[in-house]
C-alpha positions in Angstrom: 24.6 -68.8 -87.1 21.0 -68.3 -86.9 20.4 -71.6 -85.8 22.7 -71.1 -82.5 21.3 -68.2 -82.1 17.9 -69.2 -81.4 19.2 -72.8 -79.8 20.9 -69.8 -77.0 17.8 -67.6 -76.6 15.6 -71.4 -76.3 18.0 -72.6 -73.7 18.0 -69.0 -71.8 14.2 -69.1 -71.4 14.0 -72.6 -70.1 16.7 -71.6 -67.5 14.8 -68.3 -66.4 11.3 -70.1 -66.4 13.0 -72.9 -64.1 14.6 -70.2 -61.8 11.4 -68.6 -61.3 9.5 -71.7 -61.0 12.2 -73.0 -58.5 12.1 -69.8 -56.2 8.2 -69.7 -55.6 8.3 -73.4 -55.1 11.2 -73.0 -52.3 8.9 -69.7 -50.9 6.0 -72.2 -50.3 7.9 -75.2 -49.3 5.6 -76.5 -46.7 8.3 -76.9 -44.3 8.8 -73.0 -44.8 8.3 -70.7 -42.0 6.0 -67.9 -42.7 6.2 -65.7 -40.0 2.9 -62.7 -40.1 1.1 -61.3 -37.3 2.8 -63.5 -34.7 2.4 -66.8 -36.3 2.4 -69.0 -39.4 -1.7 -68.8 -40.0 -1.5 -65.8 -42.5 0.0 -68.1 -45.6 -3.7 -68.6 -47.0 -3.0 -64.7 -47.8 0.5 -65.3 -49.2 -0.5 -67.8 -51.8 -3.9 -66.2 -52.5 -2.5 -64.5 -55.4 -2.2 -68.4 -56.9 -5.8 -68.6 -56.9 -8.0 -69.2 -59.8 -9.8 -65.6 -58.8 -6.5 -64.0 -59.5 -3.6 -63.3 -62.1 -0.8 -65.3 -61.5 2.6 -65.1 -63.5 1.9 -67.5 -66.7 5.1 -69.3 -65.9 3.4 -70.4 -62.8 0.2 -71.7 -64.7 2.3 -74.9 -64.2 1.9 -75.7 -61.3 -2.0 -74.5 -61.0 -2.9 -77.3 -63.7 -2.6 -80.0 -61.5 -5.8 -78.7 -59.3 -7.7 -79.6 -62.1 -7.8 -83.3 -60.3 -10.7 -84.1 -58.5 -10.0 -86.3 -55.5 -11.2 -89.8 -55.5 -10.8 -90.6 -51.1 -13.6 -91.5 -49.5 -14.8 -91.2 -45.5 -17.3 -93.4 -44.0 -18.9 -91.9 -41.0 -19.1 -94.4 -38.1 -21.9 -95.0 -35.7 -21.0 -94.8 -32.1 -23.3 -94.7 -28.9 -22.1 -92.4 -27.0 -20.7 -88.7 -27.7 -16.7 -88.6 -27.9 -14.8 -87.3 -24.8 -11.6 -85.0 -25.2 -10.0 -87.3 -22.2 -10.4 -90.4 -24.4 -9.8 -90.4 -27.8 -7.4 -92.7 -28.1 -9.3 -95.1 -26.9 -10.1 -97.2 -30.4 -11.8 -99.7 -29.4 -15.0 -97.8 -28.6 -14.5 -95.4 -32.0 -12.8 -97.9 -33.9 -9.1 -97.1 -35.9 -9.1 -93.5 -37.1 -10.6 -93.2 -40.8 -7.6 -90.1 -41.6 -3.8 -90.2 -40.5 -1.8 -87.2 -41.2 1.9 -87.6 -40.6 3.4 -84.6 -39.8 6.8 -83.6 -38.3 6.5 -85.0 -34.6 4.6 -88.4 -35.3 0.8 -88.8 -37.2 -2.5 -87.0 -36.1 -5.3 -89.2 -36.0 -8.8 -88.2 -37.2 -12.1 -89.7 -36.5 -15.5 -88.9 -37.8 -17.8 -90.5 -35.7 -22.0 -90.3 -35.5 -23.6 -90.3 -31.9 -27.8 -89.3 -32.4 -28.6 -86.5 -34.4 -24.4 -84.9 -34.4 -21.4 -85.9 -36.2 -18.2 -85.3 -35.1 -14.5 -84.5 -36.2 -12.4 -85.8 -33.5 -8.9 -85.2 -33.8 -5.7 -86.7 -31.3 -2.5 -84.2 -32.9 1.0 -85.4 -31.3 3.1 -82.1 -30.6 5.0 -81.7 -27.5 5.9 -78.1 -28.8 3.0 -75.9 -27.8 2.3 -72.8 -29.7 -1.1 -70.9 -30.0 -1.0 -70.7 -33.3 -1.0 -74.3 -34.2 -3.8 -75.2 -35.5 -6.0 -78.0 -36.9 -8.1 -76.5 -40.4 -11.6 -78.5 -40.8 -13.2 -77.6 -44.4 -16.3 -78.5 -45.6 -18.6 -78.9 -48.8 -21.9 -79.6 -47.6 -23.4 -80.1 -51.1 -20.7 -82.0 -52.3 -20.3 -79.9 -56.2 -16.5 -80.3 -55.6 -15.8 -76.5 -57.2 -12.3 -75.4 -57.9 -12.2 -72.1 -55.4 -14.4 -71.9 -52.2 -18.8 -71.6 -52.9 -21.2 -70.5 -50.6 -22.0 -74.2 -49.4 -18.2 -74.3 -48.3 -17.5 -73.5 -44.5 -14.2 -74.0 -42.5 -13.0 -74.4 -39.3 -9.3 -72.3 -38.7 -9.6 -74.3 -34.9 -5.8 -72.9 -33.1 -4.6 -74.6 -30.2 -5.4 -70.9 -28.3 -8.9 -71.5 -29.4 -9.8 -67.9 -28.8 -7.5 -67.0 -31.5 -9.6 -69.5 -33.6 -11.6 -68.2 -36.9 -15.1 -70.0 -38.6 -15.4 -69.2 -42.7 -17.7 -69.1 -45.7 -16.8 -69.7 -49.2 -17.7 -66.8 -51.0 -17.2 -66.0 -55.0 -13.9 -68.0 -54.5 -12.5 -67.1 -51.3 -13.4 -67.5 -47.7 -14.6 -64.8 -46.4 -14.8 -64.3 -42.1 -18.4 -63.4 -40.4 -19.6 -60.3 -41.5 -16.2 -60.0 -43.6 -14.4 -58.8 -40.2 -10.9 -59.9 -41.2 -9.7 -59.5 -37.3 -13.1 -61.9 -36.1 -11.9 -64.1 -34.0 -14.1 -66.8 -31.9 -13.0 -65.5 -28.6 -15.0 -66.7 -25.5 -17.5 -68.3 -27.7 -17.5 -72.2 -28.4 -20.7 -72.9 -30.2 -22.8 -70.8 -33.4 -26.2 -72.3 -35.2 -25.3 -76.1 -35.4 -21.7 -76.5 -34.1 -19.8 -76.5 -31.3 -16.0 -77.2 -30.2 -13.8 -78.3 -28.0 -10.5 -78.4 -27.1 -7.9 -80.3 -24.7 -4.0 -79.2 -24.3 -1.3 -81.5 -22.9 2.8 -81.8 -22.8 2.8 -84.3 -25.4 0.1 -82.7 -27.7 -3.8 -81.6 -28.0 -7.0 -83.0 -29.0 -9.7 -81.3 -30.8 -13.5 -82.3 -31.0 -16.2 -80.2 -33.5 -19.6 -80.8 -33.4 -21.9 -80.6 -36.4 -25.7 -81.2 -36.7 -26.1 -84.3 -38.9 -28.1 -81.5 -41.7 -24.7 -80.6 -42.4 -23.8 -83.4 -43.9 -27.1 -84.5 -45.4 -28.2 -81.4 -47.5 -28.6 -83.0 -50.2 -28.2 -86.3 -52.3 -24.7 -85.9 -53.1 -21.6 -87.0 -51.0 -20.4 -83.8 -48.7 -16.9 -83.6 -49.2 -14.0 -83.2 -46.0 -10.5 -81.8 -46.1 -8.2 -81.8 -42.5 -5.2 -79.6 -42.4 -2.5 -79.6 -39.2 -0.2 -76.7 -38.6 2.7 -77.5 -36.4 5.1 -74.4 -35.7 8.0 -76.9 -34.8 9.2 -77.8 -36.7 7.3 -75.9 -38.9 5.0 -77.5 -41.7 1.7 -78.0 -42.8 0.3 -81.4 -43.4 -2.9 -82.3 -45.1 -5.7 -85.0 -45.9 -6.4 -85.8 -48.9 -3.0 -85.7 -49.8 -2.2 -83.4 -52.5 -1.5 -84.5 -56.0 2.3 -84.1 -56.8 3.3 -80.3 -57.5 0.2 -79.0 -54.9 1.4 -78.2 -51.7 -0.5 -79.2 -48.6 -1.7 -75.8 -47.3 -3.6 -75.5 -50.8 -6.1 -78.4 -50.3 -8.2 -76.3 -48.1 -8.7 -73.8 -50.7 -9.8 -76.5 -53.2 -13.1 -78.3 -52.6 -12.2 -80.2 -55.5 -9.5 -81.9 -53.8 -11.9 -83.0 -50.6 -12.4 -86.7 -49.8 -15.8 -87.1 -49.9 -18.4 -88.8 -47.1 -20.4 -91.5 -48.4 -22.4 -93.3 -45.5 -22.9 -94.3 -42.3 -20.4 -97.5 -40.8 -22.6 -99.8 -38.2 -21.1 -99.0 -34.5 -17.9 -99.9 -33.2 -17.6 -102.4 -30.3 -18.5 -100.4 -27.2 -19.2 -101.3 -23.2 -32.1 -82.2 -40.7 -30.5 -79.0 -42.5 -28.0 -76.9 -40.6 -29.8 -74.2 -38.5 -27.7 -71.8 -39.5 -24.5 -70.6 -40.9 -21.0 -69.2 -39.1 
């Protein structure tokens, strides 16, 4: 009697651990649509509470395990001669095949990171005949390359929306990323450049192309590989889609919160066929 007993209470618990497990996994299904102040770009805040700064439910401790992994991609940075152009990224045979290909819901965004004199640049083609101005393209980076768990101070990322005045430059602080002068309603505005960086970005029917601009200190701050994340928002149909790819029970929108999981640049490619320390911080 005993014995069923406790067999009935065992199988009870595995049921209501899976059902909770189950129903936060279908509220961050990437393909979800979060829906906060206009737009999709709040759900760093709805899954903040996962973070290792934070007390989650222990039946979720699950799925944070698996950000224990560090990521093992690499980038090589290729040497070009002449700055990118927004007009003409697809043109690979001056900047060679793109080194990252997210595949996303309308087709694959194609990164480059590309070195013309003393910048490097994150050049981005996204497919997405959909426009919305809070689709976005999420650029993180680990300038010393320690590969922490949770956002440090040598973390900074680029929120770049398609409305770029609506787009947002962080810090890593004590685990989170933290807006300039902790203004959580800075936005970028009018402005296109800070100390080191600058952007730009095209629109079109059939999708948009992003280019960021980074003094080459950023990458080269000291002897260990600087590590890179890309994330793409697309509103329709409604996902978010990132590089590296996220070990299995991770979802995509997490990477950027988890230096750990950044590919990491190594070195400088010799040019494709063609006819210092950062100044500052966001």
């Amino acid at each position: 009697m005993h014995s069923r007993l406790l067999t009935l209470l065992a199988s009870s618990l595995l049921l209501a651990t899976w059902a909770i497990a189950s129903g936060f996994a279908q509220q961050l299904e990437p393909g979800s649509r979060v829906r906060a102040d206009a737009g999709a770009n709040r759900f760093n805040g709805r899954v903040a509470w996962l973070s290792a700064d934070s007390i989650a439910h222990p039946f979720l401790m699950i799925g944070v395990l698996p950000l224990a992994v560090v990521s093992t991609e690499t980038l090589t940075v290729r040497q070009i001669d002449r700055p990118p152009e927004v007009r003409s990224l697809s043109d690979t045979v001056t900047w060679g095949a793109p080194q990252i290909q997210v595949r996303t819901g309308q087709g694959t965004a194609s990164v480059w990171l590309l070195r013309a004199a003393d910048s490097v640049y994150v050049a981005a083609v996204i497919p997405d005949s959909t426009p919305y101005w809070g689709d976005d393209l999420v650029v993180s980076l680990d300038t010393e390359g320690d590969r922490a768990g949770a956002p440090q101070h040598d973390d900074f990322q680029w929120y770049l929306r398609r409305a770029l005045d609506s787009s947002v430059v962080y810090r890593g602080r004590a685990g989170r990323w933290e807006p300039p002068q902790g203004d959580p309603d800075w936005r970028l505005g009018r402005h296109r450049s800070a100390a080191g960086w600058d952007v730009r970005v095209r629109d079109g029917a059939r999708g948009w192309t992003v280019i960021l601009r980074l003094d080459a200190g950023w990458l080269g701050r000291t002897r260990t590989a600087a590590g890179l994340a890309v994330r793409v928002y697309d509103d329709q149909p409604g996902g978010w889609y990132s590089w590296p790819i996220p070990p299995p029970g991770v979802q995509p929108a997490r990477v950027e919160g988890r230096p750990a999981l950044w590919g990491a640049i190594r070195s400088t490619a010799p040019a494709a066929r063609s006819g210092a320390a950062p100044r500052g911080a966001p």
